[in-house]
C-alpha positions as CSV (number, residue, x, y, z in Angstrom):
1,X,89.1,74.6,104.2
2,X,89.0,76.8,107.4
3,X,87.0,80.1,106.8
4,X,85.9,79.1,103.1
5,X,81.6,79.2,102.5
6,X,81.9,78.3,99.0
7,X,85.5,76.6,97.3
8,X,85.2,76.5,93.8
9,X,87.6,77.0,90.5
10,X,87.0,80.3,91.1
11,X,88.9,80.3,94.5
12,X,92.1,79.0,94.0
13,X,94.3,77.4,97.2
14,X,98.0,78.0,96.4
15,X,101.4,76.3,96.3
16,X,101.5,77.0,100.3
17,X,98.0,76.0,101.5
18,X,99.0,72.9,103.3
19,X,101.4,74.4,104.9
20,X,99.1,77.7,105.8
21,X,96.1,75.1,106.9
22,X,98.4,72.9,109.1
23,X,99.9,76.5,110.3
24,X,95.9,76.8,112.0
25,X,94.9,79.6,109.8
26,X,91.5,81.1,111.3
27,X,90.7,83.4,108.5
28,X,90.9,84.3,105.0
29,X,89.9,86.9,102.2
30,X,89.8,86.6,98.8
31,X,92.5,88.1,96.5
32,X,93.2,87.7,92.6
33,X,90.8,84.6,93.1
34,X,93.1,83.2,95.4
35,X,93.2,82.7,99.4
36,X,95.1,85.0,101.1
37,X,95.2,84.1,105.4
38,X,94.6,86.7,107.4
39,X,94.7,85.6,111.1
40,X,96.1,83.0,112.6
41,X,96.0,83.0,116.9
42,X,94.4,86.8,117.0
43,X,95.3,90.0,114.7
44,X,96.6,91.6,118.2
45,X,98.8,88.5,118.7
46,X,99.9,88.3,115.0
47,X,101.0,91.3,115.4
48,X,102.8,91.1,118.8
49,X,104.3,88.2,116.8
50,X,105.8,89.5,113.5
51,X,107.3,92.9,115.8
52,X,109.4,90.7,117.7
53,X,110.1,87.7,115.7
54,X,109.9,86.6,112.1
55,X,106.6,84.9,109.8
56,X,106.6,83.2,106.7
57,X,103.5,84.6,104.9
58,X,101.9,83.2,101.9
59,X,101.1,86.1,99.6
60,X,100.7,83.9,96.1
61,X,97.5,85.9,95.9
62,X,99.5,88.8,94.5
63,X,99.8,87.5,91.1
64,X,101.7,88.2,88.5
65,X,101.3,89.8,84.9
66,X,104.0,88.7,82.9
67,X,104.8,91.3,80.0
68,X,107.3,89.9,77.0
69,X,108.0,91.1,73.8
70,X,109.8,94.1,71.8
71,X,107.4,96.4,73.3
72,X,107.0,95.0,76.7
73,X,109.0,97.8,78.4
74,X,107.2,100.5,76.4
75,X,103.7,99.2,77.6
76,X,105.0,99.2,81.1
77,X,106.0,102.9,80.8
78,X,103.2,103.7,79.0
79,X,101.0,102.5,82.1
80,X,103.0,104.3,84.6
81,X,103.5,108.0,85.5
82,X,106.8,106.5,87.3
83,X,109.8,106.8,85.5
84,X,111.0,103.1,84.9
85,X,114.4,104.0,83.6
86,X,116.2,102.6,86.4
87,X,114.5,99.5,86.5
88,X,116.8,96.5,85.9
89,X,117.2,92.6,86.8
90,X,119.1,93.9,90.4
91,X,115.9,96.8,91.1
92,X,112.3,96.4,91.9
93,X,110.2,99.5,91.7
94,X,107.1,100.4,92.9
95,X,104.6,101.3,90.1
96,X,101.4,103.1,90.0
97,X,99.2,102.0,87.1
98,X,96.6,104.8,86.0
99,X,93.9,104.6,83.9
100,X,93.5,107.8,81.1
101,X,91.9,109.6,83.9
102,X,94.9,109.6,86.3
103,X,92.6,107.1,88.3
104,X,95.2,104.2,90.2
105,X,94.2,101.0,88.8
106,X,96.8,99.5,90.4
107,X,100.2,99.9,92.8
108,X,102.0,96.7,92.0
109,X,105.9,95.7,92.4
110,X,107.4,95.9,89.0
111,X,110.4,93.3,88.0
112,X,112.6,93.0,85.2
113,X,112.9,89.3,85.1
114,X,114.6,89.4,81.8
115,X,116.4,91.5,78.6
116,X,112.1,91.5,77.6
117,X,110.1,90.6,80.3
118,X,108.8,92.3,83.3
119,X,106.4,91.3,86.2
120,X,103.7,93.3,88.0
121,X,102.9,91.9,91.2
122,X,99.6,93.2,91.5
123,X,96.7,94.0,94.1
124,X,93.3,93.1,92.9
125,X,92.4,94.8,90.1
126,X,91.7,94.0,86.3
127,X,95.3,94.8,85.1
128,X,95.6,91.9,82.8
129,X,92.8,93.0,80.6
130,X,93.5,96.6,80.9
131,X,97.0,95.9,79.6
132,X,95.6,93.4,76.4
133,X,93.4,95.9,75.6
134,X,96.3,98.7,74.9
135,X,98.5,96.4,73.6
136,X,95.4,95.7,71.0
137,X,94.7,99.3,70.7
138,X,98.0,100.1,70.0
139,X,99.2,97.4,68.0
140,X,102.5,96.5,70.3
141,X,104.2,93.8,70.2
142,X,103.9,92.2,73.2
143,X,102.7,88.8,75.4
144,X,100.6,89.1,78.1
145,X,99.9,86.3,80.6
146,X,99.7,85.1,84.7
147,X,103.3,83.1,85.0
148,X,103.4,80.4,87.2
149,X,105.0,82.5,90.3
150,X,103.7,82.8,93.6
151,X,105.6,85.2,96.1
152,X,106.3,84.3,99.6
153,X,107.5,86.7,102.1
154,X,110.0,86.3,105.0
155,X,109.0,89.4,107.5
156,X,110.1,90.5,110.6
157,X,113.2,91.3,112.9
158,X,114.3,88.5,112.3
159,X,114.3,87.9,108.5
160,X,118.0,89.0,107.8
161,X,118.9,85.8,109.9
162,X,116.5,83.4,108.7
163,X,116.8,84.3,104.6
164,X,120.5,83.7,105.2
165,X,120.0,80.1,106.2
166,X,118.7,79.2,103.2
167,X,119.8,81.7,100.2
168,X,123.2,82.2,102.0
169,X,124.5,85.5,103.7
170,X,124.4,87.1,100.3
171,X,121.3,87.7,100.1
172,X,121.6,90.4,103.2
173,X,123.3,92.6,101.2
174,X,120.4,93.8,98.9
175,X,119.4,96.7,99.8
176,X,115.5,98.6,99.8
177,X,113.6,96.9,96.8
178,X,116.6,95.5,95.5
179,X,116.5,92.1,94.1
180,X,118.5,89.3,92.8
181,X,118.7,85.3,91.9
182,X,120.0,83.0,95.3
183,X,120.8,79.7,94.5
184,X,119.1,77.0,97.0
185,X,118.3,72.7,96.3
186,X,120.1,73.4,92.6
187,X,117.2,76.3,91.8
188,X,117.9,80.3,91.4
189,X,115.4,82.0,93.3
190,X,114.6,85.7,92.5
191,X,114.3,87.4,95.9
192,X,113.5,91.0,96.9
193,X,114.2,93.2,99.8
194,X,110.7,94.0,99.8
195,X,107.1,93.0,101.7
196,X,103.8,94.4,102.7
197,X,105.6,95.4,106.5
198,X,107.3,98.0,107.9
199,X,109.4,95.3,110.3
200,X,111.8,94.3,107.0
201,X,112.2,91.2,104.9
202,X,112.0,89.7,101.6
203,X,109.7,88.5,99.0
204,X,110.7,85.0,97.0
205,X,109.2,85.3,94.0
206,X,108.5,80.8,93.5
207,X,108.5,79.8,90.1
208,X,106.6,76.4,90.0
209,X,103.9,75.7,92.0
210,X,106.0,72.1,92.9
211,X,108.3,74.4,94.7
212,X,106.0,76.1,96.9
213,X,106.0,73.4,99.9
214,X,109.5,72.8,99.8
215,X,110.8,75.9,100.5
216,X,108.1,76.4,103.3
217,X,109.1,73.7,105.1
218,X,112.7,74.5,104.7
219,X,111.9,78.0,106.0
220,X,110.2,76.2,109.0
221,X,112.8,74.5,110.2
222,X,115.1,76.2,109.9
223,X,113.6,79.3,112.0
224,X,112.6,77.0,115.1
225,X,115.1,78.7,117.6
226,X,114.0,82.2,116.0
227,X,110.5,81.1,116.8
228,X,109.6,81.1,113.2
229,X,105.7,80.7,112.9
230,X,103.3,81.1,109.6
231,X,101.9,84.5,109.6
232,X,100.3,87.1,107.1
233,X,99.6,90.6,106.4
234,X,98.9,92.5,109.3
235,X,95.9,95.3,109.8
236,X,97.5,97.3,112.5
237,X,101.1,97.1,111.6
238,X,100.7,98.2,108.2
239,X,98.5,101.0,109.1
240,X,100.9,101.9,111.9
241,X,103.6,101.5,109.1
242,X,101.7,103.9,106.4
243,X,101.6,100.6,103.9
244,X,98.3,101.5,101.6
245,X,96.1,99.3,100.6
246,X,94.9,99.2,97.1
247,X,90.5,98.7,97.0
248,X,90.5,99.8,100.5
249,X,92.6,102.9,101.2
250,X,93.4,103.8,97.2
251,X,90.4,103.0,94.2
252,X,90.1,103.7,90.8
253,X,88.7,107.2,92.2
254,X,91.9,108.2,93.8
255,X,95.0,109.5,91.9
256,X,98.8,109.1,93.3
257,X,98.6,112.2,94.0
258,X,95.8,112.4,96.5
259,X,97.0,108.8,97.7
260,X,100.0,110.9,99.0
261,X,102.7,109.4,95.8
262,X,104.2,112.2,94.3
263,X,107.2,110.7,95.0
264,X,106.4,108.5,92.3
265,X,104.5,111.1,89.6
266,X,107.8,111.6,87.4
267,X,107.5,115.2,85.6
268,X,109.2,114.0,82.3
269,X,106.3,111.1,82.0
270,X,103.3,113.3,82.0
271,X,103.2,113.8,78.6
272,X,103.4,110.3,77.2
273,X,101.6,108.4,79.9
274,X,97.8,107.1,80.3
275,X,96.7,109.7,82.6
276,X,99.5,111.9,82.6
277,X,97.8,115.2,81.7
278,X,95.1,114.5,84.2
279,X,98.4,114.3,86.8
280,X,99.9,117.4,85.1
281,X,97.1,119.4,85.4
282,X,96.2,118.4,89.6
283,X,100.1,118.7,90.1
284,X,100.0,122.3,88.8
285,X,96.6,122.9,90.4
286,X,97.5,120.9,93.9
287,X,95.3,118.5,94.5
288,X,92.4,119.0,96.4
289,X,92.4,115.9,99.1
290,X,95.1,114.0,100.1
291,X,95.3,110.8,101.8
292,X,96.5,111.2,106.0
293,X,97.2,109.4,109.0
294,X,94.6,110.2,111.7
295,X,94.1,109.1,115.4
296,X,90.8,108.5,116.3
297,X,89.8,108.7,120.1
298,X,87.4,106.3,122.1
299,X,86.6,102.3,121.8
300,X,85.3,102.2,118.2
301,X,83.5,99.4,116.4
302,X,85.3,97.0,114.0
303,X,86.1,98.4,111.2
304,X,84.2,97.2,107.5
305,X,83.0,100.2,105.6
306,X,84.3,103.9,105.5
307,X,83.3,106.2,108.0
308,X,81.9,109.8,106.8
309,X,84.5,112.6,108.6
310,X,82.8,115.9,109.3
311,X,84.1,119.4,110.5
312,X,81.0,120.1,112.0
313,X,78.3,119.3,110.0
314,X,80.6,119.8,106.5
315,X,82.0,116.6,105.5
316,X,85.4,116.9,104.1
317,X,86.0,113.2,103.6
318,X,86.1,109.8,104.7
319,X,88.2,107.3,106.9
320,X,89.4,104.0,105.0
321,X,91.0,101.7,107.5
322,X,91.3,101.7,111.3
323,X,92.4,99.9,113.6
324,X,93.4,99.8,117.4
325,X,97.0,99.5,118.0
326,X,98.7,98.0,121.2
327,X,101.4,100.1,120.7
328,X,100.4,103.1,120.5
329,X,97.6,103.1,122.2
330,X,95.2,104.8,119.9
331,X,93.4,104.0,116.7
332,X,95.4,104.2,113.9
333,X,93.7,105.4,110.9
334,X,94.1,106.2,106.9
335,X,91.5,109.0,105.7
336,X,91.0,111.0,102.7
337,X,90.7,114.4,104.1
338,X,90.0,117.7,102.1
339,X,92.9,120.2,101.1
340,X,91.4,122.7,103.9
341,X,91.3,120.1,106.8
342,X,94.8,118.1,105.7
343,X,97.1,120.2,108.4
344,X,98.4,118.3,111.4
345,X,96.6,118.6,113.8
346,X,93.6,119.5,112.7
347,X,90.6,118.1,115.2
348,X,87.5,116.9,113.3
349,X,85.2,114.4,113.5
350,X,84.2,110.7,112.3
351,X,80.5,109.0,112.0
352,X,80.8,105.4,112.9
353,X,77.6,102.9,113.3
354,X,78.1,103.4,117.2
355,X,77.9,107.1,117.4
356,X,80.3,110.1,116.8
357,X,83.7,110.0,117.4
358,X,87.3,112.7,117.6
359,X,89.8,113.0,114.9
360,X,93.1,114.5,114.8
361,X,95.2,114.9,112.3
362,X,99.0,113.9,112.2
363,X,102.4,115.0,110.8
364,X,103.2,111.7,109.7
365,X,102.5,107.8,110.2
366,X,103.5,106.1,113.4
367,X,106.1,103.5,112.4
């Protein structure tokens, strides 16, 4: 195992490990208890990669909590300060999961997979339990359980093209985190116009672990002549892209709100869901930090821990990932920034382990 001190039962490979370890993966982290790559040549030269081309990247480390039952929908809604009602079998939403303090425990993909049973396709976080113990708490009737299913994700320029090959020209007709069931080697596959990139793609949801290796070596070969290499999650272009990250960017600390997801804080929930009047109450308030893009200036040290942001000597909150992009020649950065320091272009200040170094504040992520 490349990039592995201590493989156990407690570190799970996944249906696409062979593939990823003959691919020359350089590094991984651990997520859900399963690998997750995350370089393969360089990050600069993934990333040079998946904005000009197209990668097949195993993500199985978002796994799945299955919800099925009479009440399954209702514990989903209950969970969520998002309005579900237009989630169906052709719609994927994205879902913040709070706990009764308005705290994210989660931002997973949710999927109606049937007339009873949904999927979250979660970050790292205990969702599983949190969701047995309100079901117990509240007597619902509902089964809870990880489903054999393991998401793999076609991103890139060139995704439309190489999804096509196999699930058929169809499947370029979904539209933004829509999803639907392609037929490919006698199997319906659920696939999503989704993916943790701002290039475009899909996720395939693979039901069966047996399943895993064939379709990545389909995937493969059939991308040669759209130079079609293994790939993963990128650090700079999701940054650039405004793509959070829950545990790094967003914790159990942070509401949506202050992660910058109104968007997804429906009014008509607040009342009913875990949380909600904690949400009610900051959206009537405003909140009083917010999540923002930020440039920092100089030649900064590798990012591993959050860096302290000052307004002269007053702190007024933290920075939460960085990176240097090739792009745009800057460092790209997430903060949390206090409601009285949040304005573009605000200029502050960061403490990193190599000394002090300028901030500004934008308008908007770079894209």
């Amino acid at each position: 195992m490349k990039g592995i001190v201590d493989y156990s039962r407690r570190v799970r490979t996944t249906p696409f490990t062979p593939g990823v370890e003959s691919a020359g993966v350089k590094n991984y982290l651990v997520y859900n208890h399963m690998l997750l790559p995350t370089m393969f040549e360089s990050v600069e030269a993934d990333y040079r990669h998946l904005k000009q081309h197209v990668q097949i990247w195993d993500v199985a480390g978002e796994r799945q909590v299955a919800l099925k039952g009479p009440d399954a929908r209702r514990q989903l809604q209950l969970v969520t300060p998002r309005d579900c009602a237009r989630l169906d079998p052709t719609r994927c939403l994205y879902t913040p999961i709070c706990d009764q303090h308005g705290g994210m425990m989660n931002d997973p993909i949710a999927l109606q997979v049937d007339e009873d049973e949904y999927w979250l396709s979660i970050a790292p976080s205990p969702v599983e339990a949190w969701l047995y113990g309100i079901a117990a708490a509240t007597g619902m009737d509902v089964e809870i359980w990880e489903p054999d299913v393991s998401p793999l994700a076609i991103q890139g320029p060139k995704a439309d093209q190489l999804a096509a090959r196999i699930f058929g020209d169809a499947v370029n007709d979904l539209g933004f985190f829509r999803c639907g069931r392609f037929e490919w080697k006698g199997i319906n596959w659920l696939v999503a116009r989704s993916g943790w990139s701002g290039q475009g793609g899909f996720e395939v949801y693979v039901e069966g672990a047996e399943n895993g290796m064939p379709l990545w070596d389909a995937l493969m070969a059939a991308g040669k002549d759209l130079n079609v290499r293994a790939g993963c999650p990128n650090a700079i272009e999701r940054i650039e892209s405004g793509l959070l990250s829950y545990g790094g960017d967003i914790t159990r600390n942070d509401t949506p709100l202050q992660a910058g997801l109104g968007r997804y804080v429906s009014d008509n929930q607040l009342d009913t869901c875990w949380g909600g009047r904690r949400l009610k109450e900051e959206r009537e308030a405003g909140s009083t930090r917010m999540l923002r893009p930020v440039e920092i200036d100089g030649v900064l040290p590798a990012f591993s821990e959050s860096w302290p942001l000052f307004a002269g000597e007053t702190r007024v909150g933290d920075v939460r990932a960085c990176q240097y992009s090739p792009d745009f020649a800057t460092n790209v950065a997430i903060a949390m920034v206090d409601r009285d320091y949040w304005d573009a272009g605000t200029e502050l200040e960061t403490q990193t382990v190599t000394g002090r170094a300028a901030v500004k504040v934008r308008d908007a992520f770079w894209k």
